[in-house]
PDB file as gemmi writes it, atoms N, CA and C in Angstrom:
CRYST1    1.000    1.000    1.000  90.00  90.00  90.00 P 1                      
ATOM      1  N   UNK A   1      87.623   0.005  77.961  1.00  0.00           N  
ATOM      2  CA  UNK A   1      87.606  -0.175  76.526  1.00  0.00           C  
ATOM      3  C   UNK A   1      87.568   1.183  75.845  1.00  0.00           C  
ATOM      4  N   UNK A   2      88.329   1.401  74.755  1.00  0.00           N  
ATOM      5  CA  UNK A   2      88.562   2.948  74.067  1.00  0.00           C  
ATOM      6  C   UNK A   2      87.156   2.820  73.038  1.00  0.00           C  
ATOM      7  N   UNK A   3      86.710   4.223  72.845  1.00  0.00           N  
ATOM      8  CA  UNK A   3      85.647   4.373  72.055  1.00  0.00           C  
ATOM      9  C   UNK A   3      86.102   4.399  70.389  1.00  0.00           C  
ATOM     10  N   UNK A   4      87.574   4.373  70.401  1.00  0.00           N  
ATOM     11  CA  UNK A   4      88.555   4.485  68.871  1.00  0.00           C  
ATOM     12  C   UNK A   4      88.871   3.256  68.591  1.00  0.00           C  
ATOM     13  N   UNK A   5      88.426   2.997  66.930  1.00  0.00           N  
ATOM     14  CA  UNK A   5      88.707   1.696  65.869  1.00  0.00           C  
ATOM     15  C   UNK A   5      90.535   1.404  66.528  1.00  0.00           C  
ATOM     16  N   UNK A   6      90.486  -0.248  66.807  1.00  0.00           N  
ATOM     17  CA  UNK A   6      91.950  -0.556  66.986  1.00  0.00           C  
ATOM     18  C   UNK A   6      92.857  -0.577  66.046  1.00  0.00           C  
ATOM     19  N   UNK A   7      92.558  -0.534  64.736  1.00  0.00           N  
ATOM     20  CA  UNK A   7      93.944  -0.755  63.781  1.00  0.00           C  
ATOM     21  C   UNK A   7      93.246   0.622  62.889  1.00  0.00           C  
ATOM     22  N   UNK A   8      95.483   0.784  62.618  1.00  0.00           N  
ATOM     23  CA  UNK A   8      95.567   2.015  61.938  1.00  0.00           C  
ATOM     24  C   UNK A   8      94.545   2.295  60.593  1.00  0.00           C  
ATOM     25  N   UNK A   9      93.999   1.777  59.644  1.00  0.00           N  
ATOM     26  CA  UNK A   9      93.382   2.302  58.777  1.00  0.00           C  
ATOM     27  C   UNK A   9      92.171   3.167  58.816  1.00  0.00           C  
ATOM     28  N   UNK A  10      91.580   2.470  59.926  1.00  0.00           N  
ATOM     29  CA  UNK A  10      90.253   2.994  60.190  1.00  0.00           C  
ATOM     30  C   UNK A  10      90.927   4.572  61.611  1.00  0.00           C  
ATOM     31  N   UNK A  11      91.601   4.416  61.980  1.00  0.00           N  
ATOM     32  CA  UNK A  11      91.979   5.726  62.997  1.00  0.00           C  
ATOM     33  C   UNK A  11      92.781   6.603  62.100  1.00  0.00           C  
ATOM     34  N   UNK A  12      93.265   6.167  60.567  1.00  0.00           N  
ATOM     35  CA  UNK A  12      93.974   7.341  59.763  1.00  0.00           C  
ATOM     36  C   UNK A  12      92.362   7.933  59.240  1.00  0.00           C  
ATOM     37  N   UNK A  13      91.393   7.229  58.498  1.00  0.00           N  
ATOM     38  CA  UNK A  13      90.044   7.722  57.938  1.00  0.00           C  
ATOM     39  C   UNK A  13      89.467   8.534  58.717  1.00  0.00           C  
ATOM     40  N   UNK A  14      89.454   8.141  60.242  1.00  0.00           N  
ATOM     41  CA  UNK A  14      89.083   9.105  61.573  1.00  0.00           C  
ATOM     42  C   UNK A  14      89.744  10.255  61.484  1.00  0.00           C  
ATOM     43  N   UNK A  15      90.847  10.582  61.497  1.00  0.00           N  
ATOM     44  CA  UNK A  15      91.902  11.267  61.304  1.00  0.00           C  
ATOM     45  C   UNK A  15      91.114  12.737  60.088  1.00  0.00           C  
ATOM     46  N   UNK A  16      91.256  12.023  59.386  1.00  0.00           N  
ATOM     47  CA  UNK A  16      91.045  12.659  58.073  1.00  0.00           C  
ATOM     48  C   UNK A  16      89.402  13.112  57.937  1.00  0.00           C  
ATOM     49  N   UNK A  17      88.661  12.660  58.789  1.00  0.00           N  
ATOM     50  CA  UNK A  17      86.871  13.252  58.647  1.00  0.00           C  
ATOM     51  C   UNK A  17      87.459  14.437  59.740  1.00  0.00           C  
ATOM     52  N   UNK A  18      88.135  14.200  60.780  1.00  0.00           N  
ATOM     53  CA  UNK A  18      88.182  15.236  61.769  1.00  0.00           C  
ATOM     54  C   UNK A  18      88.630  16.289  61.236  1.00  0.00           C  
ATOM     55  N   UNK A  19      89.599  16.037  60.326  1.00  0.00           N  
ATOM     56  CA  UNK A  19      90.359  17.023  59.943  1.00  0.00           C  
ATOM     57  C   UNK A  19      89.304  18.199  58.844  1.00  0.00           C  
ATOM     58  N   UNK A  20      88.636  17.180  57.831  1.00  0.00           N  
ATOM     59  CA  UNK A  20      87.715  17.878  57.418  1.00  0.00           C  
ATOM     60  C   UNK A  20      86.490  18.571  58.628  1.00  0.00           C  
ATOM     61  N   UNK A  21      86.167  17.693  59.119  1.00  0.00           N  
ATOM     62  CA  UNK A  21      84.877  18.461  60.170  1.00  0.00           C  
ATOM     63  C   UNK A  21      85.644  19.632  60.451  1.00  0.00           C  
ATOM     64  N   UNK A  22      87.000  19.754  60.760  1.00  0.00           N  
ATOM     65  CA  UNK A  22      87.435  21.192  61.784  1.00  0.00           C  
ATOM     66  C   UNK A  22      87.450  22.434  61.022  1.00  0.00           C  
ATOM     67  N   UNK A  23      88.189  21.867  59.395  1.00  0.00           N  
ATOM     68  CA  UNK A  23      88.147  23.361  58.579  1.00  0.00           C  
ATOM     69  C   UNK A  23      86.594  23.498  57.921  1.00  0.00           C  
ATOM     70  N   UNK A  24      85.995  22.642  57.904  1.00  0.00           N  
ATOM     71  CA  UNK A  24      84.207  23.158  57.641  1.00  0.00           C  
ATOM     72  C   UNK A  24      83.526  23.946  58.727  1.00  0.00           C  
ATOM     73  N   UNK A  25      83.926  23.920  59.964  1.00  0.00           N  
ATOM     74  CA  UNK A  25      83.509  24.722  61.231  1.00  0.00           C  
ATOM     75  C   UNK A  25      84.357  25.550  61.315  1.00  0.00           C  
ATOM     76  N   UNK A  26      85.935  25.931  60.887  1.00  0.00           N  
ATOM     77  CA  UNK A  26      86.443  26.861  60.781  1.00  0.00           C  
ATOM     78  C   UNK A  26      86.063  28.240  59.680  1.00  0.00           C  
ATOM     79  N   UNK A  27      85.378  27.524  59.062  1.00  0.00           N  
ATOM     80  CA  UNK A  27      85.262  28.319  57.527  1.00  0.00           C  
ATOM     81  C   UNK A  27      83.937  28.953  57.807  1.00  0.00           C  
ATOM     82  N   UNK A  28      82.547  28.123  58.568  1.00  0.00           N  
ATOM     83  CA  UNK A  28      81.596  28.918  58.655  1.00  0.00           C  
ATOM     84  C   UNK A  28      82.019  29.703  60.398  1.00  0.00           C  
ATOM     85  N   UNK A  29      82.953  29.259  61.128  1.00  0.00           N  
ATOM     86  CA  UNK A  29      83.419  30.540  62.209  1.00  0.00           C  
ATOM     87  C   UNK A  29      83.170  31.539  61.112  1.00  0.00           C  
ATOM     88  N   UNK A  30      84.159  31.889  60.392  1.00  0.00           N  
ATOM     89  CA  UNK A  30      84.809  33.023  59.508  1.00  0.00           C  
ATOM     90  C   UNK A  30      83.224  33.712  59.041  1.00  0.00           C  
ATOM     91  N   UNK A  31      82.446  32.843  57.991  1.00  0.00           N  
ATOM     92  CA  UNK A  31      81.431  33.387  57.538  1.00  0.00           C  
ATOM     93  C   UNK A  31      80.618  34.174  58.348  1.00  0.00           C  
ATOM     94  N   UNK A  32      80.596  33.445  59.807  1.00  0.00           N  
ATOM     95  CA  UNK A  32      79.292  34.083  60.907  1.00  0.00           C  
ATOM     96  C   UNK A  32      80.237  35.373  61.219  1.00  0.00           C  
ATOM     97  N   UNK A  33      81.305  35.277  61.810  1.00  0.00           N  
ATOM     98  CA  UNK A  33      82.100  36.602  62.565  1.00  0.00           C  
ATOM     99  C   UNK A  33      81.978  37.558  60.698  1.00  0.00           C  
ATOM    100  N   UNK A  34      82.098  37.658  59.681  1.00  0.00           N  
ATOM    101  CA  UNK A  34      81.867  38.280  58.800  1.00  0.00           C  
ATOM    102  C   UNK A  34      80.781  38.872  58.951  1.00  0.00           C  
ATOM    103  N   UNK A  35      79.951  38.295  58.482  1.00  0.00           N  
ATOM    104  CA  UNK A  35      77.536  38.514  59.088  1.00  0.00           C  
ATOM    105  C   UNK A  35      77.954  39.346  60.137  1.00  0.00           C  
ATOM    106  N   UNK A  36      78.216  39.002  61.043  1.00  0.00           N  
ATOM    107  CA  UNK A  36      78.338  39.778  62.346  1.00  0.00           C  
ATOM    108  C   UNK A  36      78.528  40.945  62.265  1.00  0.00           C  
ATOM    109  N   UNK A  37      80.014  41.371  61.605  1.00  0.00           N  
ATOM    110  CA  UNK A  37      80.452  42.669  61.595  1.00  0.00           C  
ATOM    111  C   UNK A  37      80.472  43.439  60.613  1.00  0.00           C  
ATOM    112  N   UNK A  38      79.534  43.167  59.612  1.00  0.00           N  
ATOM    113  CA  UNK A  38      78.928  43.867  58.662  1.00  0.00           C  
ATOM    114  C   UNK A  38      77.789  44.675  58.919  1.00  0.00           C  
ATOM    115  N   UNK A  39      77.148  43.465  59.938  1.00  0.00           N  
ATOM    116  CA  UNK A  39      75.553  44.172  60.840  1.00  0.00           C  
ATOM    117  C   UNK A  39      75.476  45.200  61.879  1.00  0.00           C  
ATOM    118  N   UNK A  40      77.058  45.094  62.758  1.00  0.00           N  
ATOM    119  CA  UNK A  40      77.709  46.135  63.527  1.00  0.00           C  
ATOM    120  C   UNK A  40      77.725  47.547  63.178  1.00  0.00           C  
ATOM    121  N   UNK A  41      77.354  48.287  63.639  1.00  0.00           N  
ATOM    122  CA  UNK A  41      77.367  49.593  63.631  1.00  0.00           C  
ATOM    123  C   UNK A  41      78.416  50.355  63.781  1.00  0.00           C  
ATOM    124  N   UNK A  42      78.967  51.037  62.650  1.00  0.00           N  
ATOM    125  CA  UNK A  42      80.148  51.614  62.644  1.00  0.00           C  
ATOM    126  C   UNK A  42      80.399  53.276  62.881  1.00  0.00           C  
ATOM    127  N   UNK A  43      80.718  54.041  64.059  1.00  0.00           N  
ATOM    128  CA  UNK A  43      81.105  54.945  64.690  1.00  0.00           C  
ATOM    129  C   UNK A  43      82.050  55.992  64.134  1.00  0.00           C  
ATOM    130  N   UNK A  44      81.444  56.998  63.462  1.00  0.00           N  
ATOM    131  CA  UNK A  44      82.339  57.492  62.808  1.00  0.00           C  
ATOM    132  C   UNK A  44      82.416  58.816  63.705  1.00  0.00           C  
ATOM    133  N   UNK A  45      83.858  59.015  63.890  1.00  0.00           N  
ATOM    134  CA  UNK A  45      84.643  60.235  65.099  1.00  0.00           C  
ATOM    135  C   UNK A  45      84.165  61.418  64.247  1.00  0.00           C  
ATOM    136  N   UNK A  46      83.898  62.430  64.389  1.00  0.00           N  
ATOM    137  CA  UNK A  46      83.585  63.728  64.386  1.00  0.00           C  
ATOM    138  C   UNK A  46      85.516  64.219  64.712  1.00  0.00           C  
ATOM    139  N   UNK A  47      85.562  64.566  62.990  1.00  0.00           N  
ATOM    140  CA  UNK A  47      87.022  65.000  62.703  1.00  0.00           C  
ATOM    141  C   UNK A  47      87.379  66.596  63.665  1.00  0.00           C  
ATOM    142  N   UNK A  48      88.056  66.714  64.549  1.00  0.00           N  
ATOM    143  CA  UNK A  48      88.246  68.211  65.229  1.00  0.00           C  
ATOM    144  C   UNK A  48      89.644  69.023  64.580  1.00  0.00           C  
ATOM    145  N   UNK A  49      89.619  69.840  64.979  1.00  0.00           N  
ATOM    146  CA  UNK A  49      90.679  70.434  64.156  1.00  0.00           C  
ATOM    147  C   UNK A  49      92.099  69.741  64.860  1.00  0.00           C  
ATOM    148  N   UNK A  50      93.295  70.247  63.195  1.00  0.00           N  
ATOM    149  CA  UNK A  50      94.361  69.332  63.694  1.00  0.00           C  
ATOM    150  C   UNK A  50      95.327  69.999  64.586  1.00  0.00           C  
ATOM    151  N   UNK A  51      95.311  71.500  65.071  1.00  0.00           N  
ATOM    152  CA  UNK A  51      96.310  72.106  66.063  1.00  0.00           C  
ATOM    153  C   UNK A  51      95.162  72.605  66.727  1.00  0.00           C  
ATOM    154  N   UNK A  52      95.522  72.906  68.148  1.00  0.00           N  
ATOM    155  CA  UNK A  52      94.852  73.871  68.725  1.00  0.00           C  
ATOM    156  C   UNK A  52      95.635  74.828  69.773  1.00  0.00           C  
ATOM    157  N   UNK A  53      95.661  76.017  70.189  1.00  0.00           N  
ATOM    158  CA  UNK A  53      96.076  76.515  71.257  1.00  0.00           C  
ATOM    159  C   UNK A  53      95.946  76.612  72.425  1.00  0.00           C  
ATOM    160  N   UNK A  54      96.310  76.653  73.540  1.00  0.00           N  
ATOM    161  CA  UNK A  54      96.049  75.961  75.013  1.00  0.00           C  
ATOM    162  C   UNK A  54      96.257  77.728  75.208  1.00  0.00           C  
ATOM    163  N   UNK A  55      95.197  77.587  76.629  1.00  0.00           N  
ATOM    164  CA  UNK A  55      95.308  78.849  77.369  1.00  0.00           C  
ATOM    165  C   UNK A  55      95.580  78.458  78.607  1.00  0.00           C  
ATOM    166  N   UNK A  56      96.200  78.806  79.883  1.00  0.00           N  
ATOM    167  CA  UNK A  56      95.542  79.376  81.474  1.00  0.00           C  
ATOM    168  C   UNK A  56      94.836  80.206  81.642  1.00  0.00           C  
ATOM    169  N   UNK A  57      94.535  80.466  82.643  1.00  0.00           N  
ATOM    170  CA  UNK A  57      93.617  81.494  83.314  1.00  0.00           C  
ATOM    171  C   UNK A  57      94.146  81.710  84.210  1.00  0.00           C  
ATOM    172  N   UNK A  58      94.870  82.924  83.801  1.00  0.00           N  
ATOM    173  CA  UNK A  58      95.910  83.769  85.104  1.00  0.00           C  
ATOM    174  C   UNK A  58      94.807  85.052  85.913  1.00  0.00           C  
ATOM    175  N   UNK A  59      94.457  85.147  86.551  1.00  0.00           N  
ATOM    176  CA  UNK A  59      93.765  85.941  87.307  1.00  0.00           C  
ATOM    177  C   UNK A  59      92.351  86.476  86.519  1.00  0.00           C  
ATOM    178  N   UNK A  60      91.961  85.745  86.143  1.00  0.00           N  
ATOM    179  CA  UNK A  60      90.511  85.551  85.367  1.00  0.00           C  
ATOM    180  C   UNK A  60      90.902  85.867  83.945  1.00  0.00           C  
ATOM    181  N   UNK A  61      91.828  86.177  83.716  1.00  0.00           N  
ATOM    182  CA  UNK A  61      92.647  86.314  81.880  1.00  0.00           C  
ATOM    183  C   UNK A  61      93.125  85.180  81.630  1.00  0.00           C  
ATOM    184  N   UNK A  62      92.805  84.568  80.405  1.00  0.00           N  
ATOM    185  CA  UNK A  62      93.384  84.061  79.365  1.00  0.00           C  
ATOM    186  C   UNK A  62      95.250  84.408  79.382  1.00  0.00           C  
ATOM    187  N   UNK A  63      95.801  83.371  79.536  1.00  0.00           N  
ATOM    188  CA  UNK A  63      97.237  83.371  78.674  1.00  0.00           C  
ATOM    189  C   UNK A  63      97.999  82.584  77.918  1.00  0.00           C  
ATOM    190  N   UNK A  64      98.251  82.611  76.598  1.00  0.00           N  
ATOM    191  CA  UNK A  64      98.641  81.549  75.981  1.00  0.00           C  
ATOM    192  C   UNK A  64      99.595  80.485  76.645  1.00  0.00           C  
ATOM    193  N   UNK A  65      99.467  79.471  76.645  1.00  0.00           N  
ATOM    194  CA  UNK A  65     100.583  78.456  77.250  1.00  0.00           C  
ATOM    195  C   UNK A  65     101.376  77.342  76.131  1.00  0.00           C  
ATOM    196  N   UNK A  66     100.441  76.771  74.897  1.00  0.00           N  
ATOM    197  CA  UNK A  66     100.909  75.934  74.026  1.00  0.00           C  
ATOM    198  C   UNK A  66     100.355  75.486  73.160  1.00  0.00           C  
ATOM    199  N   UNK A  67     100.991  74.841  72.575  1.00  0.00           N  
ATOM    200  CA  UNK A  67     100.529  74.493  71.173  1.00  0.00           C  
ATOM    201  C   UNK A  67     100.478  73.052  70.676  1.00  0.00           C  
ATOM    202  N   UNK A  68      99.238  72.342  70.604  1.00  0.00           N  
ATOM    203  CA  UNK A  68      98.592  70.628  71.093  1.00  0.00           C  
ATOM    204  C   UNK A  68      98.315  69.962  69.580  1.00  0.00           C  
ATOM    205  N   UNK A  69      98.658  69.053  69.216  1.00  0.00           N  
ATOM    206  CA  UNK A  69      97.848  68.558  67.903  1.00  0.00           C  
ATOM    207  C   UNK A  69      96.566  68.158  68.425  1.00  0.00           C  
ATOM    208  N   UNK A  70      95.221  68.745  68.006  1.00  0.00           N  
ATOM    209  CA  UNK A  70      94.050  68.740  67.864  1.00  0.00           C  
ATOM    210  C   UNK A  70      93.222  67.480  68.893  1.00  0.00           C  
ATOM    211  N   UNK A  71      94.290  66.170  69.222  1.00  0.00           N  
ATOM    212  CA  UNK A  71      93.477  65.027  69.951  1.00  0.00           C  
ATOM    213  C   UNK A  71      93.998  65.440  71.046  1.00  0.00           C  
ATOM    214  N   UNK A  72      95.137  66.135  71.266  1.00  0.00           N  
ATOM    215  CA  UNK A  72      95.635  65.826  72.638  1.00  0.00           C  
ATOM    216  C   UNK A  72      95.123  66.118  74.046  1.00  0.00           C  
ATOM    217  N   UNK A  73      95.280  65.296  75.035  1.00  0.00           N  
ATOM    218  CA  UNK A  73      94.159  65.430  75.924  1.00  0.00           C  
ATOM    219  C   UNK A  73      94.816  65.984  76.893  1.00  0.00           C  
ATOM    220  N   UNK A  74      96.493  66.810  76.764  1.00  0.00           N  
ATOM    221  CA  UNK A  74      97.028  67.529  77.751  1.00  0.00           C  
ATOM    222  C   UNK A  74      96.505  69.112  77.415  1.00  0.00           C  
ATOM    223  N   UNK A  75      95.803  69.309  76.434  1.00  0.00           N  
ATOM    224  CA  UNK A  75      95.440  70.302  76.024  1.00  0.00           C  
ATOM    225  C   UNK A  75      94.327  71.340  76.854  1.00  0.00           C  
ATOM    226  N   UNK A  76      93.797  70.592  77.990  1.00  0.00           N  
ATOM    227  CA  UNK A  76      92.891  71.416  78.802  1.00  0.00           C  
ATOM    228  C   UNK A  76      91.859  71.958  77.925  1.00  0.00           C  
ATOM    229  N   UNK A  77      91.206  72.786  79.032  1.00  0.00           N  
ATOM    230  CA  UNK A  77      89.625  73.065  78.396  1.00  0.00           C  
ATOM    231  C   UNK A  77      89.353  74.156  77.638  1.00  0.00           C  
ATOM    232  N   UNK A  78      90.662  75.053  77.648  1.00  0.00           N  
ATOM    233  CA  UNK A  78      90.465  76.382  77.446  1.00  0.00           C  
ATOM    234  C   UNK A  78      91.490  76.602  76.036  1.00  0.00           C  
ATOM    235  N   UNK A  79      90.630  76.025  75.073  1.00  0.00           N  
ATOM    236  CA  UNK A  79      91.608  75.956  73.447  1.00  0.00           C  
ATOM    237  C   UNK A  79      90.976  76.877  72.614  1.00  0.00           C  
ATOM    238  N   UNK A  80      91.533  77.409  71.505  1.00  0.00           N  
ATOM    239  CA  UNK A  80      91.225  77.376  70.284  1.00  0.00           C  
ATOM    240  C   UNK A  80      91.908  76.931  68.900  1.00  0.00           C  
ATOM    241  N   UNK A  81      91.130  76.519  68.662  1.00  0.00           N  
ATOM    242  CA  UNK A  81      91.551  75.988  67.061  1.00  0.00           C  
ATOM    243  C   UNK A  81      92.410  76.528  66.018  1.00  0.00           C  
ATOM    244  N   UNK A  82      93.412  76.406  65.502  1.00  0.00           N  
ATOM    245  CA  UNK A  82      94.193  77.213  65.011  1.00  0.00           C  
ATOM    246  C   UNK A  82      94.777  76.363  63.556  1.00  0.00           C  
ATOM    247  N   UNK A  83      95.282  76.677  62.612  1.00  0.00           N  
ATOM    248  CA  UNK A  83      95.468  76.125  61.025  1.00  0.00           C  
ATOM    249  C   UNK A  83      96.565  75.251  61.274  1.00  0.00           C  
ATOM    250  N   UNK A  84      97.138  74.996  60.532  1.00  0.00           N  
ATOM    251  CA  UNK A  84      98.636  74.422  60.114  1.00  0.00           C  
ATOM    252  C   UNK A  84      99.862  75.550  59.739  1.00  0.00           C  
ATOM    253  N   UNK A  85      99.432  76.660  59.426  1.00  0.00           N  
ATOM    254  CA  UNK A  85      99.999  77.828  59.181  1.00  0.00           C  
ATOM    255  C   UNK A  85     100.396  78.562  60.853  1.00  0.00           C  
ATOM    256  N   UNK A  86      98.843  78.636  61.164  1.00  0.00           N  
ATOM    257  CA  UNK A  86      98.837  79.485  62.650  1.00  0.00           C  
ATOM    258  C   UNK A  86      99.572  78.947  63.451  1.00  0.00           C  
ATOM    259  N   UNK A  87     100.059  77.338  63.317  1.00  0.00           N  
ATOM    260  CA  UNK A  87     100.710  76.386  64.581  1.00  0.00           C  
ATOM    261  C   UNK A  87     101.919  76.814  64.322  1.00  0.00           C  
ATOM    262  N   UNK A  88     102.707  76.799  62.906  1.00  0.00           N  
ATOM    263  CA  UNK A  88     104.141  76.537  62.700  1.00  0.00           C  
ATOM    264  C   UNK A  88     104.342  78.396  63.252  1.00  0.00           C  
ATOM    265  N   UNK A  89     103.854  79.248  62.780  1.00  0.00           N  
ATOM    266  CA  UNK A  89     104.560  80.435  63.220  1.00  0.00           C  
ATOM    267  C   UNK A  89     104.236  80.807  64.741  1.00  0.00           C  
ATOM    268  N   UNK A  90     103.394  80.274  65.656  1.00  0.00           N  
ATOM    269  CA  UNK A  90     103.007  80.416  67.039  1.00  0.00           C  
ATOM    270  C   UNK A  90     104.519  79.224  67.264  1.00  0.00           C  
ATOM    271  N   UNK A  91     105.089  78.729  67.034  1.00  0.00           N  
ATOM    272  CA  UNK A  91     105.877  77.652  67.363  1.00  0.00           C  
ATOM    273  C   UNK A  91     107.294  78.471  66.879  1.00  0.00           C  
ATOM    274  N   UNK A  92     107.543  79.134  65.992  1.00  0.00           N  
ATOM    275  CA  UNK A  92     108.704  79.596  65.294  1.00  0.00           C  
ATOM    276  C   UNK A  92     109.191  81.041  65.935  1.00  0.00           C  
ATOM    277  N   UNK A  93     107.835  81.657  65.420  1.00  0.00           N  
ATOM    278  CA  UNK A  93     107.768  83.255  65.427  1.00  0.00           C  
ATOM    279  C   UNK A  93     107.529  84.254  66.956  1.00  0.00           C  
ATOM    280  N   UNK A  94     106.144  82.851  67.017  1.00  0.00           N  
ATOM    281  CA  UNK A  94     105.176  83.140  68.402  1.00  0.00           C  
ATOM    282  C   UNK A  94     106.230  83.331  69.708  1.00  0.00           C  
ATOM    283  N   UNK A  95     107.284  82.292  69.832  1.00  0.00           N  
ATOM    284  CA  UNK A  95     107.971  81.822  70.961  1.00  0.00           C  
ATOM    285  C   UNK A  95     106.774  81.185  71.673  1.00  0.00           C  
ATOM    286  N   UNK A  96     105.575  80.473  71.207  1.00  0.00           N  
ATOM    287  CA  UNK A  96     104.768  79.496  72.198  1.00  0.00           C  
ATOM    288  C   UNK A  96     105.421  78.602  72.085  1.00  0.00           C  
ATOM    289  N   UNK A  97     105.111  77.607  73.155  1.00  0.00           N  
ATOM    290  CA  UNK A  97     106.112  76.036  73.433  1.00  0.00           C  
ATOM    291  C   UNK A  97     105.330  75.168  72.591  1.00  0.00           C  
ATOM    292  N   UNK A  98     105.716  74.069  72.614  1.00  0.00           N  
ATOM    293  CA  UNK A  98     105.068  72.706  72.119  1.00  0.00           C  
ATOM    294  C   UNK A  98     104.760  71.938  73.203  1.00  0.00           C  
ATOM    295  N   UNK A  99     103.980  71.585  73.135  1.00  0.00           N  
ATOM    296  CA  UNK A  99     103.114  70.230  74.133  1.00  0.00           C  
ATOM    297  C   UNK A  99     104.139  69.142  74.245  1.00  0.00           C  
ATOM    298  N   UNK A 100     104.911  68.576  75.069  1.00  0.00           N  
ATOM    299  CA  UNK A 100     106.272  68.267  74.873  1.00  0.00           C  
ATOM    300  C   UNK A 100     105.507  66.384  75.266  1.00  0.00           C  
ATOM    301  N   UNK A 101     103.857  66.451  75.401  1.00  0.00           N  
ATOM    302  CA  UNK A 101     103.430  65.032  75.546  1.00  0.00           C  
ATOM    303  C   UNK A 101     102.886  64.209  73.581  1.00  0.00           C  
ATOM    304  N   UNK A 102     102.733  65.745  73.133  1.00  0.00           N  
ATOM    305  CA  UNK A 102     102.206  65.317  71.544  1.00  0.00           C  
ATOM    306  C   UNK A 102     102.806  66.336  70.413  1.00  0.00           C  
ATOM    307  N   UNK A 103     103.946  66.354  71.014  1.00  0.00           N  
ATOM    308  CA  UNK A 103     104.809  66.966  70.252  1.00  0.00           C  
ATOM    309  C   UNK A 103     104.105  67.752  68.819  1.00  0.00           C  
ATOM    310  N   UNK A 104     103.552  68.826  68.680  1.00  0.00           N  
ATOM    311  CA  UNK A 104     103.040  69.184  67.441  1.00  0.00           C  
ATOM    312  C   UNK A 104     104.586  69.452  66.463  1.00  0.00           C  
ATOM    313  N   UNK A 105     105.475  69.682  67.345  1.00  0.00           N  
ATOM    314  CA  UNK A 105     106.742  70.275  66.400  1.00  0.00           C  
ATOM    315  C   UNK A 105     107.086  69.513  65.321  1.00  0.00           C  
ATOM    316  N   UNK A 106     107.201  68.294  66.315  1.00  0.00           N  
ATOM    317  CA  UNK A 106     107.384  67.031  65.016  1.00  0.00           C  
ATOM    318  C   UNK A 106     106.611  66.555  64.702  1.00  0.00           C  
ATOM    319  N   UNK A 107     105.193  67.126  64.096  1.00  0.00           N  
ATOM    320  CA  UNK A 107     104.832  66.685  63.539  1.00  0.00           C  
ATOM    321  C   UNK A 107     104.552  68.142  62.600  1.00  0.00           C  
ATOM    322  N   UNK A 108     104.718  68.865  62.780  1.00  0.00           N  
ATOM    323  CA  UNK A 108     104.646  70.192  61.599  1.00  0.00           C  
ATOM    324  C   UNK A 108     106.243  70.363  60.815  1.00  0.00           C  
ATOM    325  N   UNK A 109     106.833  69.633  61.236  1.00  0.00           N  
ATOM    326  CA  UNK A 109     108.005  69.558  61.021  1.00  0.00           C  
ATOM    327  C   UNK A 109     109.750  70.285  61.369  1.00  0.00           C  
ATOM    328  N   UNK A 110     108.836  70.783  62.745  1.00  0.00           N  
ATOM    329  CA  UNK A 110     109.804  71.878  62.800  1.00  0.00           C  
ATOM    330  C   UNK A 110     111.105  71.222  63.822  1.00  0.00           C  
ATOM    331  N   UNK A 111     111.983  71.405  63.610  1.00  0.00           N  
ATOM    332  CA  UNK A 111     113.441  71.168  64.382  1.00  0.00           C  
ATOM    333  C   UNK A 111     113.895  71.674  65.856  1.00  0.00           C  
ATOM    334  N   UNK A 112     113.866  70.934  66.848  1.00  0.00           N  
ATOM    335  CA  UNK A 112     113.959  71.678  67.741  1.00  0.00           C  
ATOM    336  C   UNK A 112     115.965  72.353  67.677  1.00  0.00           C  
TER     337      UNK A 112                                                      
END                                                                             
């Protein structure tokens, strides 16, 4: 024996409470995941500079090798920080390369 009313009027009314029950539990989903991530603790990145210069260490010396936008993580350990000015002429003038994984060129705008 089915636990559902046999004729259609009473299984359209069924119909229609379900339908309400689902967007009233949909709506307080929404409210709780809101609460939630308001109460969440939000992580703010420590901005680093936006170019930096890459070195080696050729026989205990420093030698320039390239030129990284500021996140890039091909950039190795041995950087310094350098302007938006200092990148485009180390890239133009310098003859340093570009990081060919985070392209600073295109993004300083320069043409290969």
């Amino acid at each position: 024996m089915s636990e559902l009313p046999p004729d259609l009027p009473r299984l359209r009314t069924l119909e229609t409470w379900l339908a309400v029950s689902l967007d009233r539990v949909r709506q307080r989903i929404a409210e709780v995941e809101t609460r939630e991530a308001a109460l969440r603790p939000v992580r703010v990145l420590a901005e680093g500079p936006g170019w930096v210069l890459s070195y080696l260490r050729v026989g205990g010396r420093p030698v320039v090798d390239s030129i990284h936008i500021g996140d890039c993580r091909m950039a190795g350990t041995h950087t310094k920080p350098i302007s938006r000015d200092e990148a485009r002429h180390a890239l133009t003038a310098g003859g340093i390369r570009a990081c060919e994984i985070c392209r600073p060129d295109s993004d300083l705008g320069i043409l290969d």
